[in-house]
N, C-alpha and C positions, 0 to 999 in steps of 0.2 A: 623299338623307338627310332625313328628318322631322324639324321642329323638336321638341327637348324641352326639359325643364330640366333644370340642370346637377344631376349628383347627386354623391353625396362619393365620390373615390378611395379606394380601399384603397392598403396599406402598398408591396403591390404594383406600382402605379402608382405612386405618391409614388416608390419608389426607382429606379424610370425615367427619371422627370423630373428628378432629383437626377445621375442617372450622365448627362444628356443635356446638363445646365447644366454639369458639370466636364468640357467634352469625352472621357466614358469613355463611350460608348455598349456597347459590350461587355462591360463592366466589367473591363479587363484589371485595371487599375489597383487600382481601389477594390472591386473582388470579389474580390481573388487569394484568397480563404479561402473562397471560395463561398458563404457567409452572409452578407453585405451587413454584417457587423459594425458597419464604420466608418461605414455609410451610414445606418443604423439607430439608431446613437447621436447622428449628425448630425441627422436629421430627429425624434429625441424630444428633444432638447435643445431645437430649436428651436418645440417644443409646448411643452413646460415653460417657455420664457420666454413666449411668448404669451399661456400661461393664467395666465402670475404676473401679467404684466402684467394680464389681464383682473381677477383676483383682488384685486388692490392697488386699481384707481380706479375697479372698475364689479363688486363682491362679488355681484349678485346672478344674473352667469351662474356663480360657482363654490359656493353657499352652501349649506349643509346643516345638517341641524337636530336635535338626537341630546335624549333624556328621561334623566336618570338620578333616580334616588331619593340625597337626601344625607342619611347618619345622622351626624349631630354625635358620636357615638360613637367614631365614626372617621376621625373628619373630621384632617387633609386626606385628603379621598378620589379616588380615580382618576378622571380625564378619557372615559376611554376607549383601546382602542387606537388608535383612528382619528384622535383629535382632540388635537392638540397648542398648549402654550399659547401659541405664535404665531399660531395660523388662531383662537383666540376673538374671534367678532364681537362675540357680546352673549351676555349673561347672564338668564333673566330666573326668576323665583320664581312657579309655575304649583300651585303647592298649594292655593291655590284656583282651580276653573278659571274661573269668572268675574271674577277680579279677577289677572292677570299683571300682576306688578309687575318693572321692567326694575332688575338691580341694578347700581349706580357698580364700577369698578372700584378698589380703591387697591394702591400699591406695597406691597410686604413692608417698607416703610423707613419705612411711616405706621402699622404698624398699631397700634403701642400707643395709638393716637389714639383707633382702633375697637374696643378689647377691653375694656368694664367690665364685662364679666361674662355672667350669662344673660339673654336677652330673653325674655320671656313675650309671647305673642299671636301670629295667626296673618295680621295686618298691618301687620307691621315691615319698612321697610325695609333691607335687608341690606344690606353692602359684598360685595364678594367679592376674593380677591387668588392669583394662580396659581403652585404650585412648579415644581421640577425633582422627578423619579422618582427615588424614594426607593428601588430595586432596580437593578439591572443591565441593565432596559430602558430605553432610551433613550424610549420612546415612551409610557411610563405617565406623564403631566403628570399633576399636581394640582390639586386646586381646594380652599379654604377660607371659608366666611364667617365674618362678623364684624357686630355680636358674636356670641355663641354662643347659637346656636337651643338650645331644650328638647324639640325635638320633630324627627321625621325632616321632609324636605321634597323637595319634586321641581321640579327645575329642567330647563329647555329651555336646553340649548346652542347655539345659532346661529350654526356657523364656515364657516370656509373648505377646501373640498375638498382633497385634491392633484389637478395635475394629471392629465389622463388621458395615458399613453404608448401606443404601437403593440407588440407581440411579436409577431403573427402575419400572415403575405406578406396573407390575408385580414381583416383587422384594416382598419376605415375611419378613414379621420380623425374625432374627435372634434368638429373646428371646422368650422364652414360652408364650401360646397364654393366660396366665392367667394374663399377666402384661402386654398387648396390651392399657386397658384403662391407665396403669400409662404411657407409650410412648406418648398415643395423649394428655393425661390432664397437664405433663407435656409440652409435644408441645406447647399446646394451651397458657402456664403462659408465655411461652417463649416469643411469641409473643404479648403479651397484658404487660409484667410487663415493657416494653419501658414507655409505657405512662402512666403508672398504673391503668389500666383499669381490670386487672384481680382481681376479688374478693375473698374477704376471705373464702366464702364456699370451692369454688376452690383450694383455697391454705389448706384448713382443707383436703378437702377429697386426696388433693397430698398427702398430709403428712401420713395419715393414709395408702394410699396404699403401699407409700414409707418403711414404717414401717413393713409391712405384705411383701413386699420384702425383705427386710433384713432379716426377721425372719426367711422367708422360705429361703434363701440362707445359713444360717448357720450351715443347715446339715449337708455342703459340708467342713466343718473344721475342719473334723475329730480330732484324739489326736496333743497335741503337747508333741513334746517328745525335751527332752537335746541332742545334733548332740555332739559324744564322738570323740574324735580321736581313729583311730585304729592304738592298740599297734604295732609295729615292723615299723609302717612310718613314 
């Protein structure tokens, strides 16, 4: 056998590894429906906590960055469907393109603080402050600034993804193929800690890989620096 490098599993594998960790290698058990159901919900669960976790203390392996035009017309205006007021990183005001000015957030509970009316100029700094959807989607967040612009303006969004999930037996992991055994060992607790059937080697050697993920993901957290206001806005 040729040495290579290790490339990422598919779904397919993943639920291998998974049926091999819950002693069901045939999947009596955990396949009776022949669609890996249980095994599928197992192993995306435990992507979805992994990529929360990445998302939460190292945003820039989940970060995404969306343009909208905001007309004060109709302002509060929609987020997006994609982008909810939980995942806003930053805000920033790109109407001119050489000067992005990054806007503060404030609560809905300050803002009579921030409303005297209309601002003139096209270098003010703005606040901005996020609703709930004003329809029956869940997913239309709002955004409004403050005070009130006189003119349309175009802001950069900069949030946080959702997680990526698996649907198909061809489907690769998402996450580096080096943290494939923490996806299925976790999988595997998921489904055995209903009945408490998973044991404590299992939950040592989670924890240990769990740890060696963190550690290697903290590269990615670069400096933290003090965010200063810039003088003249």
């Amino acid at each position: 056998m040729a040495l290579s490098r290790k490339t990422k599993e598919t779904l397919t594998e993943i639920r291998a590894r998974v049926l091999r960790e819950v002693g069901d290698p045939d999947g009596d058990r955990w396949n009776s429906d022949g669609n890996y159901t249980d095994v599928d919900e197992a192993v995306n669960n435990q992507l979805m906590e992994m990529g929360t976790h990445m998302a939460a203390d190292f945003p820039g392996e989940a970060l995404l960055r969306s343009t909208i035009t905001y007309d004060e017309s109709s302002a509060p205006i929609a987020l997006g469907s994609t982008i909810e007021s939980e995942a806003v990183y930053k805000v920033e005001d790109i109407t001119t393109t050489n000067l992005p000015i990054v806007l503060e957030y404030i609560s809905p509970l300050e803002l009579e603080d921030y409303d005297p009316g209309q601002v003139f100029g096209s270098y003010y700094r703005f606040r901005y402050s996020l609703f709930a959807p004003s329809g029956i989607d869940p997913h239309a967040h709002r955004i409004q600034l403050y005070p009130k612009a006189n003119t349309s303006m175009t802001l950069r969004i900069s949030y946080i993804g959702k997680p990526f999930v698996l649907g198909a037996a061809g489907d690769s992991s998402p996450l580096s193929p080096r943290w494939v055994e923490l996806v299925s060992l976790g999988a595997a607790i998921k489904l055995l800690r209903r009945d408490e059937e998973a044991t404590q080697q299992q939950y040592i050697a989670f924890a240990k890989l769990h740890e060696q993920f963190v550690n290697s993901s903290q590269r990615q957290r670069g400096p933290k620096r003090v965010r200063r206001r810039r003088r003249g806005m």
